[in-house]
C-alpha positions as CSV (number, residue, x, y, z in Angstrom):
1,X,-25.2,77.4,39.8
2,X,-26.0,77.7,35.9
3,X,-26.6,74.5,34.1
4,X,-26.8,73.6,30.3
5,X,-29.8,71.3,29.8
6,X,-29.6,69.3,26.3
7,X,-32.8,68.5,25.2
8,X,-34.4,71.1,27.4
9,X,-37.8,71.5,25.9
10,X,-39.0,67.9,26.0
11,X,-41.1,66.1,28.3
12,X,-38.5,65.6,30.9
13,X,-35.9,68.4,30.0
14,X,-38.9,70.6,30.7
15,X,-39.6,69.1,34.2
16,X,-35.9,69.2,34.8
17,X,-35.8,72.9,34.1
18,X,-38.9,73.9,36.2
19,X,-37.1,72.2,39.2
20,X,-33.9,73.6,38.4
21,X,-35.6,76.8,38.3
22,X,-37.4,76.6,41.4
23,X,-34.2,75.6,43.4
24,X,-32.7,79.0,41.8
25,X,-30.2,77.5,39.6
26,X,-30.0,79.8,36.2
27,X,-30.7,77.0,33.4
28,X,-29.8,77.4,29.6
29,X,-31.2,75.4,27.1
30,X,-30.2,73.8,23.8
31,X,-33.0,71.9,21.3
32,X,-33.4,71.4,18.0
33,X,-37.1,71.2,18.8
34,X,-37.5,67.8,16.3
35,X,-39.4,66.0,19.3
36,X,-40.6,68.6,21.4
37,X,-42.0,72.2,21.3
38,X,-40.6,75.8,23.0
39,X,-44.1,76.2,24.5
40,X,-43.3,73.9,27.4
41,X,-40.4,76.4,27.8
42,X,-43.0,79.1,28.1
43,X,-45.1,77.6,30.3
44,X,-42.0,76.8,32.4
45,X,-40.8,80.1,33.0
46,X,-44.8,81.3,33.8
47,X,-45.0,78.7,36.2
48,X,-42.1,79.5,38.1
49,X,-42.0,83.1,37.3
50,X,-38.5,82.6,36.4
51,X,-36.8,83.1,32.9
52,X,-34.1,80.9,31.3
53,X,-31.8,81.0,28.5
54,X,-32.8,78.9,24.9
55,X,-31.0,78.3,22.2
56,X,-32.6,76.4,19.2
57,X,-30.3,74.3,17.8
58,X,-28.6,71.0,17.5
59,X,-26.0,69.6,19.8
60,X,-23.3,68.8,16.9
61,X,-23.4,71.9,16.5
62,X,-19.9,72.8,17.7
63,X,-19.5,76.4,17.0
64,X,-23.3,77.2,19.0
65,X,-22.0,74.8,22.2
66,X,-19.0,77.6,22.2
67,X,-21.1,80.1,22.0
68,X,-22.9,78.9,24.7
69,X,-19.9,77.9,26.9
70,X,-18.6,81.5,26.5
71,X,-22.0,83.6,27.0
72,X,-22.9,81.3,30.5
73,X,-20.9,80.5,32.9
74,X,-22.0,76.5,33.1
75,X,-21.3,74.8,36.1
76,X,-22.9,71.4,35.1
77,X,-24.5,70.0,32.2
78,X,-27.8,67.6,32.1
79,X,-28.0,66.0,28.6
80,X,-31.3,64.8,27.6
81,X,-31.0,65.3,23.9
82,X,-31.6,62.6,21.7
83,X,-33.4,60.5,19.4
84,X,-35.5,58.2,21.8
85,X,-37.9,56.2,19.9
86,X,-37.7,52.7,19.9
87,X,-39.2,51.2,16.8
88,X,-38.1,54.2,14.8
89,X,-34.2,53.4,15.9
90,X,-35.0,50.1,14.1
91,X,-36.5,52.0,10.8
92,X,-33.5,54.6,10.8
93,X,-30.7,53.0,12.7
94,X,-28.1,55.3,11.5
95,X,-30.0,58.6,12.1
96,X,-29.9,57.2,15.8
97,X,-25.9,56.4,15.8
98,X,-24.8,59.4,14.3
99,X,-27.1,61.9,16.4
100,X,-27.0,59.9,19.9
101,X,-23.1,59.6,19.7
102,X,-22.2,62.8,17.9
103,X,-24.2,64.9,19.7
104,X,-22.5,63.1,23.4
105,X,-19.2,63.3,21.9
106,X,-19.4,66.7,19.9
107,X,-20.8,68.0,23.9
108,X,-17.9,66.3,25.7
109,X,-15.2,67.6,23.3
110,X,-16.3,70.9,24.5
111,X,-17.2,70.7,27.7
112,X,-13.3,69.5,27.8
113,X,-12.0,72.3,26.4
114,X,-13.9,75.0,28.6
115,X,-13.0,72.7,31.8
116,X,-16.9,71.6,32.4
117,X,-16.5,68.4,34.2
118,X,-20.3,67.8,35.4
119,X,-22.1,65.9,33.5
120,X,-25.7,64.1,34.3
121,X,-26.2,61.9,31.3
122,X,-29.8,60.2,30.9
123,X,-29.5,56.7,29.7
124,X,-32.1,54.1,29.3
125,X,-33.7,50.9,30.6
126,X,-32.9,49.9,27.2
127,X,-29.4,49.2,28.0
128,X,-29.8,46.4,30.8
129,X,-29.5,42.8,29.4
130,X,-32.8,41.3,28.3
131,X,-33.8,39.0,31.5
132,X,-32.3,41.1,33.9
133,X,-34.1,40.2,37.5
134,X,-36.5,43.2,38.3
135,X,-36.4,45.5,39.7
136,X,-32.9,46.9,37.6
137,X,-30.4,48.2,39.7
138,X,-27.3,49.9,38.8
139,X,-25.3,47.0,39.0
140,X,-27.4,44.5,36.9
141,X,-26.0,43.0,33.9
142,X,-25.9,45.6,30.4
143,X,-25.1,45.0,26.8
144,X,-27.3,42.6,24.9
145,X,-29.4,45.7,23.7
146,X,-32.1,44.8,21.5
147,X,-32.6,47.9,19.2
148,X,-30.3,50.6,18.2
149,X,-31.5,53.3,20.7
150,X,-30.8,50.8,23.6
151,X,-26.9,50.7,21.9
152,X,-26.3,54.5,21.4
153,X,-27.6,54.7,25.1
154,X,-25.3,51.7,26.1
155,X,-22.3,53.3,23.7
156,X,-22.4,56.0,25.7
């Protein structure tokens, strides 16, 4: 199984790809690299002993996700790219709607057209209602968001 992770050289993108790795799944990678750094990629494949694809580069990017699409055979797509901090959502609330959403819908339109249908998206806390009782579950209430992170995550 090959799958396309978005936002595969962050934090948890990278994590996700060493595990992917290690189950033998062939992983491909997109980042623009503006919150993390292609080292963890590195230090990825030496731990596992395994290579994987990366492409640097943004997700609106429609003419690179074709690329992608045709070069790899992608059974499933895990999309952690975003903009994810809080308090800078509040400074720059449009950078966050026009990234967040056009990068999910820019994805989806081609994933559509090349007939990818598996999708793991990574949401956020952020988009349960303020007072929600704890722990969250999937069925407690959403909406309500507080910032504009916690609405591109809830938008989507």
């Amino acid at each position: 199984m090959n799958i396309l992770v978005t936002g595969g050289a962050g934090y948890i993108g990278s994590h996700t790809c060493l595990e992917l790795l290690e189950l033998g799944c062939g992983v491909v990678v997109i980042d623009n690299l503006c919150n993390s750094n292609p080292e963890s990629l590195r230090r990825v494949q030496e731990l596992c002993g395994q290579s994987l694809d990366f492409y640097e580069g943004d997700i609106r990017d429609e003419a690179l996700l074709r690329k992608i699409f045709a070069q790899h055979k992608i059974d499933c797509v895990i999309h952690f790219g975003g903009l994810k901090a809080v308090g800078e959502s509040v400074a720059k609330p449009l950078e966050y709607f026009d990234n967040n959403l056009n990068s999910t819908l820019t994805l989806t339109r081609v994933m559509g057209e090349v007939g990818v249908k598996n999708l793991i998206f990574s949401s956020s806390a952020t988009v349960y209602t303020t007072g929600s009782e704890m722990p969250l579950k999937e069925t407690s209430p959403t909406g309500g968001c507080t910032n504009p992170y916690g609405w591109t995550k809830y938008m989507t």
